[in-house]
N, C-alpha and C positions, 0 to 999 in steps of 0.2 A: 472286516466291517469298519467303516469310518467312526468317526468320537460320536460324531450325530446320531447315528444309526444305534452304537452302544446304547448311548443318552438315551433313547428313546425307546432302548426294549428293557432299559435299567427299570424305568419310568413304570412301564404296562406290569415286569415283573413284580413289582415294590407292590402297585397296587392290587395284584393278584394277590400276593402274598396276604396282604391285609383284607385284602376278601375273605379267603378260604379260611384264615387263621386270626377270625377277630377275637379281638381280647388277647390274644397270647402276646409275650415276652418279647418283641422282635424287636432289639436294639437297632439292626441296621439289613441292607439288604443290598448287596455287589451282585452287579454281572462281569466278570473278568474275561477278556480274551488271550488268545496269545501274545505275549511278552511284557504282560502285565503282572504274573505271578508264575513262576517255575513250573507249578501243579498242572498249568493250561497248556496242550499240544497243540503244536498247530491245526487249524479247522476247528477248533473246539471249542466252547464260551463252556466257562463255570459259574452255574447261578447258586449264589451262597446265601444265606441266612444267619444271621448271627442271632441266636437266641441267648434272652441273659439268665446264667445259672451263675449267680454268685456264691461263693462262701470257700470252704477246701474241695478237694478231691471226690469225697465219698456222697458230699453233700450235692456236688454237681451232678455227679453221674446219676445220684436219683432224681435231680431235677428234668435233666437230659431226659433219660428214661419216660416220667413221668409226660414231658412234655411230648415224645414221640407216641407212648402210649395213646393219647386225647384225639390226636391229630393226626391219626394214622389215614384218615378217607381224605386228608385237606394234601397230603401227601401224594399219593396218589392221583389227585388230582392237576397238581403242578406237575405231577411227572408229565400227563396228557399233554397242558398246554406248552410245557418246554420243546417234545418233542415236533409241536409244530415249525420249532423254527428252522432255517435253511442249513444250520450246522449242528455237528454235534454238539450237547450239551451234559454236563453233568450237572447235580444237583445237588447242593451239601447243606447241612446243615450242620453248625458249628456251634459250640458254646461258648461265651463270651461272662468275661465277669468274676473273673479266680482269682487269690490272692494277690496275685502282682497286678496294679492297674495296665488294661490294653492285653491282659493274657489270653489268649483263645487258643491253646492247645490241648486244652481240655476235649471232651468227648466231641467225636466227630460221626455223624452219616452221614456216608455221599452215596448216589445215587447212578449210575450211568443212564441216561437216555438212549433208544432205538438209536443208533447208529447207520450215518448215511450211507449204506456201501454201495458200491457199483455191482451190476449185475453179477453174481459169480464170485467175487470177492471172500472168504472168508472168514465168519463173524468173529466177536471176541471170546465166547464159549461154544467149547464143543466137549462131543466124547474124547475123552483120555487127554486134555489139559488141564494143568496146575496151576491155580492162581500162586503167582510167586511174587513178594513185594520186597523192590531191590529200591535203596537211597543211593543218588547218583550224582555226580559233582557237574556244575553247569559244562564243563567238556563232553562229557557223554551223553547229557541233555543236546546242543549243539550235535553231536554224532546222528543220535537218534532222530531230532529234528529236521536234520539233512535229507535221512534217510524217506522220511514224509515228506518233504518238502518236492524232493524228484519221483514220485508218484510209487517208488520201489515199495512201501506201506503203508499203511492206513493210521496207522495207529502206533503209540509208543511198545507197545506190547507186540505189534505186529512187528515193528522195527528188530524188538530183538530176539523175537525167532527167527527170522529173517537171517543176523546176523551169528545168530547158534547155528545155523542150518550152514552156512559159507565155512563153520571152522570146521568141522563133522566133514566135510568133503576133502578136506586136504589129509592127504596120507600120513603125517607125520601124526596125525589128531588116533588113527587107525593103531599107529605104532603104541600110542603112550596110553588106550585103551588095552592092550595087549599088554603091555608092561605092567598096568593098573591089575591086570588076573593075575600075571606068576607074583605080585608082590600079597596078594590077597589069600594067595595057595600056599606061597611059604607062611604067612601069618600064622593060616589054620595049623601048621604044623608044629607050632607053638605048641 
């Protein structure tokens, strides 16, 4: 999407947001695409919310809390109109306002939006997957991004089953699976 296009669904989200959630706490309110923040895959817009929970730790998370608590149907409802848009979107809501001024790694929910897949495609859950959450250095961000980028996944998560699925094929992966039992059998014989 162009700067304009952002601008202008920054614009309808802000105002949505202040719709569904009058009176509340919302310091600020980003629509992010890719390569505007690490978090964002390609295809993918993050609409964030910066809600303010000032004070320490304990005191935020009940503010967090409490603010999720009130506005759980205005929630909901931004999910509806996120998902109208041409890409995927997530939905986060952040707290903002902790001891160190500009801190916001305080309590976070984000949200995934319906996801646009092509016919036949693969969702993000199914039977017998594990959401697994791995911190990765901008090189394997780049890897993974590639990897969506040449239509080979959809998704950062798809990228790296994707890429578990290619080491599991090479025989050598066979071998040190085998080697992983007899080391597991002498263990037990401890």
């Amino acid at each position: 999407m162009d700067e304009a296009e952002i601008e202008r669904v920054r614009q309808q989200f802000d105002q949505l947001v202040r719709e569904r959630l009058p009176g509340a706490s919302i310091e600020r309110v980003e629509v992010l695409q890719y390569g505007d923040d690490p978090e964002v895959e390609p295809g993918q817009l993050l609409a964030r919310v910066l809600v303010a929970a000032p004070g320490e730790e304990p005191e935020r998370q009940r503010a967090f809390k409490d603010f999720h608590d009130e506005h759980r149907a205005a929630f909901h409802d931004l999910r509806q109109e996120l998902d109208k848009l041409p890409l995927r979107a997530v939905l986060q809501f952040r707290a903002e306002g902790g001891p160190r001024p500009g801190e916001q790694d305080g309590p976070v929910l984000q949200m995934m939006m319906q996801a646009r897949r092509s016919p036949g495609s693969p969702g993000p859950e199914g039977p017998g997957l594990t959401p697994v959450m791995a911190r990765l250095g901008s090189e394997d961000l780049e890897t993974l991004d590639t990897l969506i980028a040449a239509g080979i996944a959809g998704s950062r998560a798809e990228a790296v089953r994707w890429a578990l699925a290619r080491i599991r094929e090479r025989p050598a992966f066979e071998q040190l699976r085998a080697r992983t039992r007899e080391i597991e059998e002498l263990k037990s014989q401890f």
